[in-house]
Structure formats: structure tokens, C-alpha cells
N, C-alpha and C positions, 0 to 999 in steps of 0.2 A: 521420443528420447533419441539423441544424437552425439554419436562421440564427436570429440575434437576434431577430426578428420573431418566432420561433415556426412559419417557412415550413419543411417539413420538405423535405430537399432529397436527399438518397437514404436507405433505410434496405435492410435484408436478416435475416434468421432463422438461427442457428446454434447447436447444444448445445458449450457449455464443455466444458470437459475437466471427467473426475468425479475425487472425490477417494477416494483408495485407502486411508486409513486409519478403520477401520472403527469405530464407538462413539465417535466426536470431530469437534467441529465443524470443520470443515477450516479453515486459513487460505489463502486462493486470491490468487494474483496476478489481476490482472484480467486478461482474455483480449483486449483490446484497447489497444490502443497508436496514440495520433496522431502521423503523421509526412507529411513531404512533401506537405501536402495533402489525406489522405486517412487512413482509418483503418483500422488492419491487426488482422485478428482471427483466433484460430486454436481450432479447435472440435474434438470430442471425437476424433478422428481422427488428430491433429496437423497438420492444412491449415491453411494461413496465405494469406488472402485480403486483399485491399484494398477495400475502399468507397470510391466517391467520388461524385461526380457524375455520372459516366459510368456508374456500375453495379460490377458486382462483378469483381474477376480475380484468378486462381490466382496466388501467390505461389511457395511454395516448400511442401514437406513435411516435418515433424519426427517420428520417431518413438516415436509415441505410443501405448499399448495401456492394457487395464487395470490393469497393473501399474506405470502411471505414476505418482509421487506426487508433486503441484503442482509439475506439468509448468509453466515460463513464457518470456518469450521476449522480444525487445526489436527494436527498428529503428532504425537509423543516422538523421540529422535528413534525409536525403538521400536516402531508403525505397531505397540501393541494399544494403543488407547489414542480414544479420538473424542475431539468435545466440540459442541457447533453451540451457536446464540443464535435465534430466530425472534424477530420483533413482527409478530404479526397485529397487522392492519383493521379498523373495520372496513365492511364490506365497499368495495367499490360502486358507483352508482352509474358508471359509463357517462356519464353528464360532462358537457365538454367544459372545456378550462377557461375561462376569462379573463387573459392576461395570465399575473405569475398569481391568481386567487388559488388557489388548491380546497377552500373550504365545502366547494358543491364537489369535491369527487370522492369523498368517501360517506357513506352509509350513516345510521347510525350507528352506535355500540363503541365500546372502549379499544383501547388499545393493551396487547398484551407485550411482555417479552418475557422467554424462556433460554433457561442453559442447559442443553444435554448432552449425557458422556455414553461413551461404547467402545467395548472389547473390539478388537479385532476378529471379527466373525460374529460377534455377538449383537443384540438388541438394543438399540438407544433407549435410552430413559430419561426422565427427567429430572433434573435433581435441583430446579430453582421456575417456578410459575410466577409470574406477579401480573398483575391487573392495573397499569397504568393510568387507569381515568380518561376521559376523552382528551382526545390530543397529544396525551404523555408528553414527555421530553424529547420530542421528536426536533431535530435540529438539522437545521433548511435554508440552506444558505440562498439567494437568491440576488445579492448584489454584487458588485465586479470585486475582483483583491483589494483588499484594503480596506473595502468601504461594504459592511455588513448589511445587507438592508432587514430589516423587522418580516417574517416570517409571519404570512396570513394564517397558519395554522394555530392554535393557541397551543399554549406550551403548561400544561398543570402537572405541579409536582410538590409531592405534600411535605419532601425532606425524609417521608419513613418507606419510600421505593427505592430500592437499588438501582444507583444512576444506570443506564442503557450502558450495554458496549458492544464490540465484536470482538472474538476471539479470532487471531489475526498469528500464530504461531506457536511455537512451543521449545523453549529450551532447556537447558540442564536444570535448572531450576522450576521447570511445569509451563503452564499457557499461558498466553500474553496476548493483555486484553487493550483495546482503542477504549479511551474513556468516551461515552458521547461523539460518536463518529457523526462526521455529516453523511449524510444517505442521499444527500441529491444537491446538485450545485446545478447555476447557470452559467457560471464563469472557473475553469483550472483550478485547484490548489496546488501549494507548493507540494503535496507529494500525494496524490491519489490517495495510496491505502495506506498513510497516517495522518489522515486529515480529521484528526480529532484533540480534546484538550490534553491528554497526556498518554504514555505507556506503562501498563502495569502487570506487575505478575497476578493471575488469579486463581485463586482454589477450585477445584473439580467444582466444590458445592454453590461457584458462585460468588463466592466474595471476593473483595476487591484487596489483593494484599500489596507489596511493594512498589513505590514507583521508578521508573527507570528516568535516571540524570535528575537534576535537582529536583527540589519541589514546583521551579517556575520551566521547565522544560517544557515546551512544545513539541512534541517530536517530528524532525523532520527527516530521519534517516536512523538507521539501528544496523548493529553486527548481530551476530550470535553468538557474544562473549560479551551483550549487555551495553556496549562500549554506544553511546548516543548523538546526532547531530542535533540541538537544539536551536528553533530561530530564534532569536536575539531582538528582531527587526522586522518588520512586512509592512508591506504598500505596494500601491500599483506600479510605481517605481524599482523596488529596490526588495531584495531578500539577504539578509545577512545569519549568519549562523556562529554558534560556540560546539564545540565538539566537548562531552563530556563522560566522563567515568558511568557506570551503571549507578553509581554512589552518589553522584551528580559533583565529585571533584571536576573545574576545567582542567583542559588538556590542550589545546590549539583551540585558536583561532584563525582564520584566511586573511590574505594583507588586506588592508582599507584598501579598494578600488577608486579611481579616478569618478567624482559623479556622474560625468558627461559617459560611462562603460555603461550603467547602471539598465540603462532603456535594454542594453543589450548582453548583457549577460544578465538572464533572468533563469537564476537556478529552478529545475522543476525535475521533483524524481530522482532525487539523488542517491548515489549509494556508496555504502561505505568499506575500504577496503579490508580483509579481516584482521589486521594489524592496527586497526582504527589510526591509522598515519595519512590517510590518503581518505577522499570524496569528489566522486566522480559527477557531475553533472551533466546535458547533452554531452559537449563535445569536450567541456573542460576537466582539469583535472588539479584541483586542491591540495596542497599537500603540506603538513606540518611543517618542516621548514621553511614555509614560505611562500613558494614557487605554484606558479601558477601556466598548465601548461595546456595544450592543444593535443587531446589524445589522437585523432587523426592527422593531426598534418606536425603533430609531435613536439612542436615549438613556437611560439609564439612573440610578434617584437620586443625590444626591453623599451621601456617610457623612454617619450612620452609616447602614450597610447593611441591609436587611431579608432574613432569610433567609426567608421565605414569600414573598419578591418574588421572590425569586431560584427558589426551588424552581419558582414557576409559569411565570417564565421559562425554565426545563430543558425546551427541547423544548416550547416550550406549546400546547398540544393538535395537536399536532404541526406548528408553525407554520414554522421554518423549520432547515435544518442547514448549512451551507456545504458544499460541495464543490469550490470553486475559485476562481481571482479570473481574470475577463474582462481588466484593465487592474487600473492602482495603485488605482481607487476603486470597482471593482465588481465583487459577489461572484454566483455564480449556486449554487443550493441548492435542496434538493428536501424536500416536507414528507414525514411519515410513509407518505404513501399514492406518493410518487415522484414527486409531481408540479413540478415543476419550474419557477422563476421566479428575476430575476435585481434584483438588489439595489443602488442607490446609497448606499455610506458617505459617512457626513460627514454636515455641516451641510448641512439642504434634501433628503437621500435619498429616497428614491423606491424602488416595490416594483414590478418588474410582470410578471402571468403568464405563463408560457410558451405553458400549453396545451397542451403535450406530458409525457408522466408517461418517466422514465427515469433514468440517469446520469450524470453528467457524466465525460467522460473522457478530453478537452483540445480544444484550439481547432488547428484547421486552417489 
């Protein structure tokens, strides 16, 4: 934990949880969650701790073993109640991989997934088991952007199992679930951890209740007042988005880019400002009236557009990538090596180090 200053004000050590699908990059929820002041993290074990100022203290416990697969978990804004989704695996067979084949590395037996909630201080329970079938709805992307390829795994789903998800947050309204999250890619998606078919609010018990932004919303960015980026568009070229109400009224759109930009500005990880007026991506920065700017170097030429401007700007020697917005006009972001510094947008912006190399992973 680090104030603005770059004062580090508690920190701790802990292994994530590993990822159980063998031969693919895993997609992982992040194992840490800000709430209440403080920051709750749960490691390979499934312990869920809190950091703060005070030091470290036991939460509660999730059951978690090797047969976990992206195990993730969430905390009420109030750090008293906490709920995780665990899809456990059959048994691995250690059997090497054959290309992108995945079918000799798991065992026999079904696939499970489960939803459990717990007090703060208290005992996880479970409050939703199902029995998937073999193969369940496991979703496994293994082609480049754009282009899905067929998934060696079989996918059986009878329509009377509660589709898969991960519980990925929690706001004034309860938790909030990834519908069908991908759990393991060969190639990026446009946002790591909402790389699934939609965002929804979900009941303690499990069910799947409201969705956030229209009904055709992909989620590809979210505030914590519901306010949603949805993509519009995808290919290996090109990523476009709608910014939309939790209601799924639109709200902004970003200008039509020049095609010849597209190779290079390839939005990934975006986030949104909490005034839903602004999305931030690597280095740029989106903004409802229109304007489209360069949060490091603050401005960018007016058309027509240079695409070796643009290309040097991708990431430029790994200068800077957003990860979050401090307030409406300031974004904090870390270069290629993690290092960490925080950013004034607008006219007159300002850049200044951290000093600490890490993640951003919300404000206390």
C-alpha cells in the first residue's frame, strides 16, 4: 500500500493461486481486491487476508487446491462479506500436451463449479454446487483476435446448469459476475479480466440477476457507478467501443479513427474515468467530447495523422500504460518494467514518479 508520495505504507508477500489448465496462458482474476480501507488478498491456499496499516489479518478461508481453475473472489465496499466462484477440474494426468490438444491432460471425472460466501472472520460455505458433465462449459480460446478457433475440449451443457462465471467485484448494488470468462487464451484479449460474454449483478445464492449496459454489451471496461465501455467492433485490426449507462442507455462514443491509425492504436486494458467521460488506454486517453489525447506526452498532432507517430507512440519504449484514474483528471500507470508513476490530463499535465515498481489495484 503507497500513498501518493510514493510513502510505502504497509506491503506483505503471498503466491496467487496457480492456474490449472495446462499448455495456455491462463486468464487470472487478480487476487486482490480494495475494500473498506484496506486490501484483501487470497493466495495459493485459498486464505483471504487483509492489508492495511496495521499489518496483516486472516480473513476467512476458500477452498482452494490444485484442482482449482481461476479460483476468484470479491468483498462487499463494507470488507464485511466476501463471495468467491471456484470451477474445479478433473484430475490432471501430467501427460504432455500435443500442440493446443488439451484432451490427454485431464483425468477422468466431471467438472464441478461452486459459489461461496463468508463473514468476515467467519467460515466459507457453500451456497451453490453443480456438477457440470465432462468438459462443462469450459471456454478456451485458443485462436488469435478476431479469429476464435474450435476449442479441443468438448463443451456439454444441458441448458438446466447455471452458466459458469467469476465473481470479479462488488458494488452498491452486491457482486458482480463475468458471464463465461475465458480461463485461458493463446493470444491478449481486449481486457484481461472482462474477457467474458457479459457483466452481471449476482445473488449471494448464485443467481444470475441484472445485466450491466445493454443486452448486446460485451464488457470491455466498467466504473463503480455501473457506467459500462462496451465493444461495438473486434478483429485483429481494429477495436471500437460504445460507452454505456448501467441501463445500457448510450452515452459517448470515441471519433472514427483514420484506418491506416488502427494497426496502432490497439486499445487493451482500458479504464474508465469515474465520471464515465473519459477511457483511458496504454498511453491514450478518450474523452467524450471527442478529443483524443496522449496522456504522457499530453497532446497529440491534429490530422492528418501520422501512423509512425502513432506506431512510436504504442507503448513508446515502454513509456507509460494507464491502469486507473486517481480522481476525474489523473491517471496512475506503470511503464514496461512496472514501474509506476501517476499522470495529470489536460491542459498543463504533469508526470511524476512513484518510485515504487508494482500494480495498481484501487484506492483505499
Amino acid at each position: 500500500m503507497v500513498k501518493e508520495d510514493g510513502t510505502v505504507v504497509a506491503s506483505t508477500d503471498f503466491i496467487q493461486p496457480s492456474a490449472s489448465v495446462p499448455g495456455i496462458a491462463p486468464q487470472r482474476q487478480s487476487p486482490v481486491m480494495v475494500a473498506a480501507g484496506g486490501a484483501y488478498f487470497m493466495d495459493s491456499r485459498g486464505k483471504v487476508k487483509r492489508l492495511d496499516a496495521h499489518g496483516v489479518t486472516a480473513i476467512t478461508t476458500f477452498p482452494v487446491d490444485p484442482r482449482s481453475v481461476a479460483p476468484s473472489f470479491a468483498v462487499s465496499p463494507d470488507g464485511g462479506q466476501l463471495m468467491a466462484t471456484i470451477l474445479e477440474s478433473p484430475p490432471l494426468t501430467g501427460a504432455p500436451i500435443n500442440g493446443m490438444d488439451l484432451s490427454g491432460a485431464f483425468g477422468p471425472g466431471d467438472w464441478s463449479f461452486q459459489t461461496l460466501l463468508a463473514k468476515s472472520g467467519g467460515i466459507a460455505t457453500a451456497t451453490q454446487t453443480t456438477d457440470l458433465g465432462f468438459g462443462g462449459p469450459l471456454r478456451v480460446d485458443v485462436g488469435p483476435p478476431g479469429q476464435v478457433a474450435s476449442s479441443p475440449i468438448p463443451f456439454l451443457f444441458d441448458g438446466t446448469s447455471p452458466i459458469p462465471f467469476q465473481v470479479i467485484g462488488w458494488d452498491d448494488k452486491g457482486p458482480l459476475a463475468l458471464v463465461q470468462p475465458t480461463i485461458g487464451r493463446q493470444y491478449s484479449p481486449p481486457n484481461q479480466q472482462l474477457d467474458g460474454l457479459s457483466l452481471q449483478h449476482v445473488a449471494v445464492d448464485g443467481r444470475l440477476l441484472d445485466q450491466l449496459g445493454g443486452r448486446n454489451c460485451q464488457p470491455f471496461a466498467h466504473s463503480s457507478d455501473g457506467t459500462m465501455a462496451c465493444l461495438t467492433t473486434t478483429g485483429p485490426e481494429a477495436w471500437s467501443f460504445q460507452v454505456e449507462s448501467a441501463s445500457g442507455q448510450p452515452l459517448w462514443s470515441p471519433p472514427r479513427l483514420p484506418s491506416d491509425m488502427y494497426g496502432d492504436i490497439y486499445l487493451y486494458n482500458p479504464v474508465i474515468s469515474p465520471d464515465g467521460d473519459q477511457l483511458a488506454s496504454h498511453d491514450y486517453v478518450f474523452t467524450k467530447s471527442g478529443s483524443i489525447s496522449s496522456a504522457a506526452r499530453l497532446n497529440l498532432p491534429s490530422p492528418p495523422y501520422s501512423t509512425d507517430y502513432y506506431s512510436k507512440l504504442y507503448r513508446p519504449d515502454g513509456d507509460f500504460t494507464a491502469e486507473g484514474w486517481l480522481n476525474e483528471n489523473t491517471l496512475i500507470g506503470g511503464d514496461q518494467h512496472n514501474a509506476l508513476s501517476i499522470v495529470t490530463t489536460g491542459a498543463g499535465g504533469s508526470r511524476r514518479d512513484l518510485r515504487v515498481s508494482g500494480q495498481f489495484e484501487g484506492l483505499t
